[in-house]
C-alpha positions as CSV (number, residue, x, y, z in Angstrom):
1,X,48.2,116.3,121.5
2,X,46.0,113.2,120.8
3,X,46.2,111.0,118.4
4,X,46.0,111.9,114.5
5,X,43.8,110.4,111.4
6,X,45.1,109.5,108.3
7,X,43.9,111.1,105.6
8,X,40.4,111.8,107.1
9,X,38.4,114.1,108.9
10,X,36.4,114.1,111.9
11,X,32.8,113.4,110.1
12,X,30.2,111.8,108.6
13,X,31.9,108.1,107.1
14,X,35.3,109.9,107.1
15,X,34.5,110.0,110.7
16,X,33.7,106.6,111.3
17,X,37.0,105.5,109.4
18,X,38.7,107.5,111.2
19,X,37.2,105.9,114.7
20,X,38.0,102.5,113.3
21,X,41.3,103.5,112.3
22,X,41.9,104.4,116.0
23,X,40.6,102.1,117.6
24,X,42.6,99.2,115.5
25,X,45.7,101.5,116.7
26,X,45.0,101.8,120.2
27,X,45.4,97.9,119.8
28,X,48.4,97.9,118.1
29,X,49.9,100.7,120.3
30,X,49.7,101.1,123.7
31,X,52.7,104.2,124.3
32,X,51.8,106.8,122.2
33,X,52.8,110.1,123.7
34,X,50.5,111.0,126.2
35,X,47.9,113.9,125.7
36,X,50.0,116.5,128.1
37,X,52.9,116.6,125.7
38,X,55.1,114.6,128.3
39,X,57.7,112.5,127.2
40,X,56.4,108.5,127.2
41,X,59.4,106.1,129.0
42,X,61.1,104.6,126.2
43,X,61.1,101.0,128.1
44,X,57.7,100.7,128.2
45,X,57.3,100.5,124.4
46,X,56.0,97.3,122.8
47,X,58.7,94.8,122.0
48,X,58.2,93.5,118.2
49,X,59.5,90.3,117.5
50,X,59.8,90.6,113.9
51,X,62.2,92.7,111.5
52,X,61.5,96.6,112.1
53,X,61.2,98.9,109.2
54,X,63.3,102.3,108.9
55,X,61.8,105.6,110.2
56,X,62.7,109.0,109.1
57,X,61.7,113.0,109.0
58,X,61.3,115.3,106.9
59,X,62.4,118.7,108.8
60,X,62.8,121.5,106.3
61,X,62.5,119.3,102.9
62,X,66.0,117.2,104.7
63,X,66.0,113.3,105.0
64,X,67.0,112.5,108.3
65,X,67.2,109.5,109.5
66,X,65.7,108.3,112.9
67,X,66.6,106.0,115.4
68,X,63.6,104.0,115.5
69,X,59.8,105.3,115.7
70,X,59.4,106.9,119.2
71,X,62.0,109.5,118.9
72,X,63.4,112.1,121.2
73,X,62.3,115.8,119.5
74,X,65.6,116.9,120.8
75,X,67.7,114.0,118.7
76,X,65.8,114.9,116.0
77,X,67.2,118.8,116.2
78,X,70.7,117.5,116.6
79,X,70.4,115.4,113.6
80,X,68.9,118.5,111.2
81,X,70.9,121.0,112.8
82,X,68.2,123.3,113.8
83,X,69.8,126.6,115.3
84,X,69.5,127.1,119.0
85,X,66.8,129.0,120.3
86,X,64.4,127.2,117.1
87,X,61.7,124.6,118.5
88,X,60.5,121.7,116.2
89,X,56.8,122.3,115.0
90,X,54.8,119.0,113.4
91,X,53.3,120.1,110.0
92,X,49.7,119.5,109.4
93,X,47.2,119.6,106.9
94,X,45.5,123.0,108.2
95,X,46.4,125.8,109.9
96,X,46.8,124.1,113.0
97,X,50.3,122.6,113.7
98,X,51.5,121.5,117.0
99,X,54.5,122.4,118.6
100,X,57.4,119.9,120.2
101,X,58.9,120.4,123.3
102,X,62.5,118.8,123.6
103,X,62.3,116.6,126.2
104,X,58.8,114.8,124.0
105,X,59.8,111.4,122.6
106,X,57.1,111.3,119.5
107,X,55.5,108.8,117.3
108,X,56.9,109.5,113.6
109,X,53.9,107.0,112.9
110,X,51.4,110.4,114.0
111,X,53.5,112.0,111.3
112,X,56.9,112.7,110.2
113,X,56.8,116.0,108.3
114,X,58.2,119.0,110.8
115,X,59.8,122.4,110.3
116,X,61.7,125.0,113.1
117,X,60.8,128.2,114.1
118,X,62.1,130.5,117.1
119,X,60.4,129.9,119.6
120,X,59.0,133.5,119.9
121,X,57.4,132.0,116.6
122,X,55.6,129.1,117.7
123,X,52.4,128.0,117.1
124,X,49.6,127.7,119.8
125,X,49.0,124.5,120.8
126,X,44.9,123.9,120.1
127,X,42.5,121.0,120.5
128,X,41.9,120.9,116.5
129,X,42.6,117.6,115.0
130,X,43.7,118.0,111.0
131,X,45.1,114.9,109.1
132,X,49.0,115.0,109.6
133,X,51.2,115.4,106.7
134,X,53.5,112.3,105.7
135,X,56.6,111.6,104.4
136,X,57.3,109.1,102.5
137,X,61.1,108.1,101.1
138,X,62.9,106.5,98.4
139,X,66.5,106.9,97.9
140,X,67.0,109.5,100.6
141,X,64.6,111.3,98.6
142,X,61.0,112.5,100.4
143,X,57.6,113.1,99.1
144,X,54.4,114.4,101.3
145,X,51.3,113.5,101.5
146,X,47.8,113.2,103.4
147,X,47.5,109.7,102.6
148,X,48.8,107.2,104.8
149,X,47.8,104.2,102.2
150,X,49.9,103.5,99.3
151,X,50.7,100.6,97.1
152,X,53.7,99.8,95.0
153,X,52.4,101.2,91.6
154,X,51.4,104.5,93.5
155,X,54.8,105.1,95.5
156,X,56.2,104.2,91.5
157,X,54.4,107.0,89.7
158,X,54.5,109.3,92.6
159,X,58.2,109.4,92.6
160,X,58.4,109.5,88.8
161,X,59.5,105.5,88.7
162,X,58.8,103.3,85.9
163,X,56.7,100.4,86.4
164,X,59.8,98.1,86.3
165,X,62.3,99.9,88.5
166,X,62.3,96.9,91.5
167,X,61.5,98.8,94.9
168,X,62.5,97.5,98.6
169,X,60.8,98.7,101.7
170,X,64.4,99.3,104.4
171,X,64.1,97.0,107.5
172,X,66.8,97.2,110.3
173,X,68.5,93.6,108.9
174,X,69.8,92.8,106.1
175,X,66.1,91.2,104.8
176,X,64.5,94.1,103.4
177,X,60.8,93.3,101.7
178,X,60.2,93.9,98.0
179,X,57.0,95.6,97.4
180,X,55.4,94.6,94.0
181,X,52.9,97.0,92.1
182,X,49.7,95.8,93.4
183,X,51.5,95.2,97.3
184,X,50.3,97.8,99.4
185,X,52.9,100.3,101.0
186,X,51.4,101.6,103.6
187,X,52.8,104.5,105.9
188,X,52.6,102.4,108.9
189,X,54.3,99.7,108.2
190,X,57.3,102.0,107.8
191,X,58.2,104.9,105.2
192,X,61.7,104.3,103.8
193,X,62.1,102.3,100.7
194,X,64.8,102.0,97.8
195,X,65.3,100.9,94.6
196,X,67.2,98.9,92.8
197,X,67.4,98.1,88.6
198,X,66.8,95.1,86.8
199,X,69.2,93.5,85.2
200,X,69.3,94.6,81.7
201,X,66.1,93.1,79.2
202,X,65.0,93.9,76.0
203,X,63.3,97.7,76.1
204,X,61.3,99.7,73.9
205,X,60.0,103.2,74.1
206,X,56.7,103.8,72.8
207,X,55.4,107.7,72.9
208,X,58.7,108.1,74.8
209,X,57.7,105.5,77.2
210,X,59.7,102.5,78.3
211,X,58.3,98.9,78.3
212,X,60.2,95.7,78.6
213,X,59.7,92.2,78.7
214,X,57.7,91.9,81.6
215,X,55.2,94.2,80.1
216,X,55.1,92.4,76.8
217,X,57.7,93.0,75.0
218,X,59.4,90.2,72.5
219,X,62.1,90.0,70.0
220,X,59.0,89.5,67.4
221,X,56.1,91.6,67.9
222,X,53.3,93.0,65.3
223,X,51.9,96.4,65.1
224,X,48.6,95.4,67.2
225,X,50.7,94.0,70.0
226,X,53.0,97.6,70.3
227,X,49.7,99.6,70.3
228,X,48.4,97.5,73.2
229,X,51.0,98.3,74.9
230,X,49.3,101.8,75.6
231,X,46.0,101.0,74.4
232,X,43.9,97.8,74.9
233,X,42.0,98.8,71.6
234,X,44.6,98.9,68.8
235,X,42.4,98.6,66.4
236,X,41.8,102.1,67.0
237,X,45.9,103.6,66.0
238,X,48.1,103.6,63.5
239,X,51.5,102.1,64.5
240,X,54.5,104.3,62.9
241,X,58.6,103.0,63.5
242,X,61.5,105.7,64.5
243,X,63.2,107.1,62.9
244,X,61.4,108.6,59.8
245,X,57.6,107.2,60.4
246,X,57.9,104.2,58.6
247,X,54.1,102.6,58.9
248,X,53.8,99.0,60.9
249,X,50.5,97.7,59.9
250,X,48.5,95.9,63.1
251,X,48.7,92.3,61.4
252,X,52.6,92.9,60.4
253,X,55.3,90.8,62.5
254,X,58.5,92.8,63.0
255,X,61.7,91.7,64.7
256,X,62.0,94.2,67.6
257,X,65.4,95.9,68.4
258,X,66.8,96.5,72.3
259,X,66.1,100.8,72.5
260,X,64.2,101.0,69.4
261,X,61.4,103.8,69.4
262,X,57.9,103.5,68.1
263,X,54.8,106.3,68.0
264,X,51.2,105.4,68.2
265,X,48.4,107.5,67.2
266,X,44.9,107.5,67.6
267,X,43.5,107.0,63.7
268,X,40.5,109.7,64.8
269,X,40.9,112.4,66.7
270,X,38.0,112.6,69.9
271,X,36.8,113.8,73.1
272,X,39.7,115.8,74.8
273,X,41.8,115.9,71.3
274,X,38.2,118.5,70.4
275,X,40.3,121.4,69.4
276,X,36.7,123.5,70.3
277,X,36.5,122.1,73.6
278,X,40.5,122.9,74.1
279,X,39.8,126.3,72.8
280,X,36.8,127.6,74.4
281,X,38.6,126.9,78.1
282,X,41.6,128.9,76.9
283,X,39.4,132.0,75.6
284,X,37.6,131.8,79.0
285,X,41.2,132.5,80.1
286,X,42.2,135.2,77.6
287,X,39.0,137.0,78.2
288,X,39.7,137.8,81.3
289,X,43.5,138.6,80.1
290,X,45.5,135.5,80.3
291,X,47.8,134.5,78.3
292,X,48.2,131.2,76.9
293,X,49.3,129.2,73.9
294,X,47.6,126.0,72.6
295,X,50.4,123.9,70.5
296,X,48.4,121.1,69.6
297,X,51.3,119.4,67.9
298,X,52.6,118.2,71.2
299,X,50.0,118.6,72.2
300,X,50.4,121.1,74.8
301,X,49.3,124.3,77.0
302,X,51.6,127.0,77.8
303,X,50.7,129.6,80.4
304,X,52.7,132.8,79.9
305,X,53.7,135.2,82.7
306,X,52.0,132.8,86.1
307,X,53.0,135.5,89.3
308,X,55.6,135.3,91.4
309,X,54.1,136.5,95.0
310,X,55.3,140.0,95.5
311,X,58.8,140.9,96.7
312,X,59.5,137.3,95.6
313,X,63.6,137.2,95.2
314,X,64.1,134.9,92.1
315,X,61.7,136.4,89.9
316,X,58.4,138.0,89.3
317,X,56.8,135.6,86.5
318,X,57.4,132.3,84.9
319,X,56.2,130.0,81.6
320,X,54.5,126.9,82.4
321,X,53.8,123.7,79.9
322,X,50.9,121.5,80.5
323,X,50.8,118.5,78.4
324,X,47.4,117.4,76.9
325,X,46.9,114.1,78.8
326,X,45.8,110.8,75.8
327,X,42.5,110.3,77.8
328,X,41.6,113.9,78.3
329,X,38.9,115.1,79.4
330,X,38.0,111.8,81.0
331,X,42.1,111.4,82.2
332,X,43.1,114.3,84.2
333,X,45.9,117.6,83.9
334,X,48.5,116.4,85.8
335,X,52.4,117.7,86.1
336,X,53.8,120.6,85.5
337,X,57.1,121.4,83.4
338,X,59.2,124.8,84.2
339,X,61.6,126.1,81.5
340,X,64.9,124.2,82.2
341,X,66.9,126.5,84.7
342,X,64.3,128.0,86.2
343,X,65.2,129.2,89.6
344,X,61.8,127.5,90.7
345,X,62.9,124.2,90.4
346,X,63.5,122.6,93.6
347,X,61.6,125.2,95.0
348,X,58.3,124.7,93.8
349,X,56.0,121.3,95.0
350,X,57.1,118.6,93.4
351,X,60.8,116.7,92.4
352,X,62.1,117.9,89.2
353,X,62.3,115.1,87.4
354,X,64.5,114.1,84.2
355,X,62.0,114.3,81.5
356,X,62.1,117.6,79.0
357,X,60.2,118.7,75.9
358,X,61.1,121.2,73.6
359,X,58.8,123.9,73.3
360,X,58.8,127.4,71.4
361,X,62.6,127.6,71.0
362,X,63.5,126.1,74.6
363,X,63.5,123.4,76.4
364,X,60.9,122.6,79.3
365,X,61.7,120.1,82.6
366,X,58.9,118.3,83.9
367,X,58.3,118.6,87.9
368,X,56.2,115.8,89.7
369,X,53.5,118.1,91.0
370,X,49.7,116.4,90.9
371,X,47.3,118.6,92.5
372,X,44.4,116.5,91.8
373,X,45.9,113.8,93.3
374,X,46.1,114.4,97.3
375,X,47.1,117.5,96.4
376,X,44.9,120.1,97.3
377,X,42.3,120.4,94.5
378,X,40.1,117.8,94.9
379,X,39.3,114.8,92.6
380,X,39.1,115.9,89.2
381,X,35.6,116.1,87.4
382,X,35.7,115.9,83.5
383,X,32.2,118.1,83.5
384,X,33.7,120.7,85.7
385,X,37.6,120.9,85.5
386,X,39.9,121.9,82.5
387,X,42.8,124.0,81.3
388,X,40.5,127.0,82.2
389,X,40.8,126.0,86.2
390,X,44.3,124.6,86.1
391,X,45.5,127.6,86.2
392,X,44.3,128.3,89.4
393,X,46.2,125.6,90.6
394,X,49.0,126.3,88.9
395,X,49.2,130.0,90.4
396,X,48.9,128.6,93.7
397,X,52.3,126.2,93.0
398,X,54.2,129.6,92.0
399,X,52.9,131.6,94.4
400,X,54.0,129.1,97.4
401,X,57.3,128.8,96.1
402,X,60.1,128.6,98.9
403,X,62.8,131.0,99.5
């Protein structure tokens, strides 16, 4: 199979990025494997004088580390475990996937997502070319994508990181490359990072968020300076001190406490906050027999009873919570959160992650799933999307639930 775009498609300016993006490659890289399938000789790959990043796959959701970026199909088996009889088939971002003969050394750089079916099951191999899907790692722990370019913030919030949380892009030596938030992280320049934790510093959580020193944070601070923290207009919120709401007026300096908690609340209540606008999406969904519950005290959206598909064996419905994002309509639905326990988790896009809210006598666990970002449903449009087409998104994420 030829060589694969990142991220675009094969028209119009996606096109022509994608024929600059090859061409820049066929520079870089003069052994990809060959068109026929045949495996490339491994000594005539480029020699790189530099430190060479980490390369892994993800084959069946496992992390499993490779050797280096051209990689024998066949070590990859042996290193998943993939059953005898079972060929290696490279995920894409259509119906076309392409399937690996053993003997193929491959470019994890043309993508590194796979899974293994008998070979009685294989897909035919076509001339279609679809964006590949990529894996990206931190910790051991993999996230997919279409998109090849990343930065530090990005990998951060994909993988449910806060802003602080130092993170290392893995080299084959002992000097590893820190990756700041505005650093790009491309896929290219190799997928495997860690992180490591600052030493301890004074922290604050404001609307359950933590921000330390380097965003800010002082031992003296006054209300103005904790709303900007999450707003660059505080002028605009009321300031209020855990536990018990105690008030902290903008102009007031207070001596700020290592885990102290603070709230701040817009003083008017606009735009997404419209309880009509809120409301007339949900009764589009209850007219046509949906269920849902608006708690605007969170605020948040619960959809009741979202399918299972049928014959599904871990259950034939679930609960969802969406919370109402600050910026709404303008800032997009984003997330999911399953009730805790839910045989879904783990099995559903997205890492659970630790975050819960309590909801209608249980508690909920949120579950990094973004399907406006790179994940199937398209940019979000504030005229156009709401909590009346989230759901569709949302019974898609149910319904393609793993085994």
């Amino acid at each position: 199979m030829g060589e694969i775009p990142f991220g675009v498609h094969s028209s119009g300016e996606e096109g022509d990025e994608y024929r600059n993006f090859a061409a820049e490659r066929e520079k870089r890289m003069s052994t990809l494997t060959k068109p026929t399938g045949q495996a490339n000789d491994l000594a005539s790959q480029h020699q790189h004088c530099g430190p060479q990043p980490k390369w892994a796959a993800k084959i069946e959701d496992q992390f499993v580390p490779a050797p280096q970026r051209r990689v024998e199909v066949r070590v990859l088996k042996d290193q998943a475990n993939v059953p005898p009889g079972n060929i290696l088939v490279r995920d894409l971002g259509g119906e076309h996937d392409v399937p690996l003969k053993d003997d193929q050394v491959i470019d994890l750089a043309e993508g590194n997502v796979f899974y293994a079916v008998p070979a009685s099951e294989a897909p035919e191999l076509t001339g279609c070319r679809r964006p590949p899907k990529l894996a990206f790692f931190i910790d051991d722990r993999p996230e997919q994508t279409l998109r090849a370019d990343q930065t530090g913030a990005t990998l951060r919030e994909w993988f449910g990181f806060t802003p602080e949380v130092q993170l290392f892009r893995d080299y084959e030596s002992p000097h590893d490359q820190p990756i700041g938030l505005e650093e790009p992280a491309n896929f290219l320049d190799g997928p495997v990072f860690y992180t490591r934790r600052k030493h301890p510093t004074l922290t604050i959580y404001v609307n359950e968020k933590p921000f330390g020193e380097d965003q800010g944070v002082r031992p003296e601070m006054t209300g103005a300076d904790i709303a900007r923290l999450l707003y660059p207009d505080p002028a605009n919120y009321d300031v209020y001190r855990e536990p018990g709401d105690v008030p902290v007026k903008l102009e007031e300096t207070i001596k700020v406490h290592n885990q102290e908690k603070f709230r701040v609340i817009r003083k008017t209540v606009q735009g997404g906050y419209e309880v009509a606008r809120i409301e007339r999406e949900l009764n589009t969904l209850r007219q046509g027999g949906g269920k849902v519950t608006f708690l605007p005290d969170m605020p948040a959206v619960v959809y009741h009873d979202i399918p299972a598909r049928n014959g599904y064996p871990h259950l034939q419905s679930t609960d969802v919570l969406v919370l109402l994002p600050g910026g709404y309509p303008g800032q997009p639905l984003d997330g999911a959160f399953l009730p805790q326990g839910s045989p879904l988790l783990g099995k559903v896009v997205g890492s659970p992650q630790p975050q819960t809210v309590q909801a209608l006598n249980r508690l909920w666990q949120l579950v990094s799933y973004h399907p406006h970002a790179n994940g199937g449903a398209g940019p979000w449009n504030k005229d156009k999307h709401g909590f009346h087409t989230y759901v569709d998104e949302l019974l898609t994420w149910v319904y393609r639930a793993r085994q």
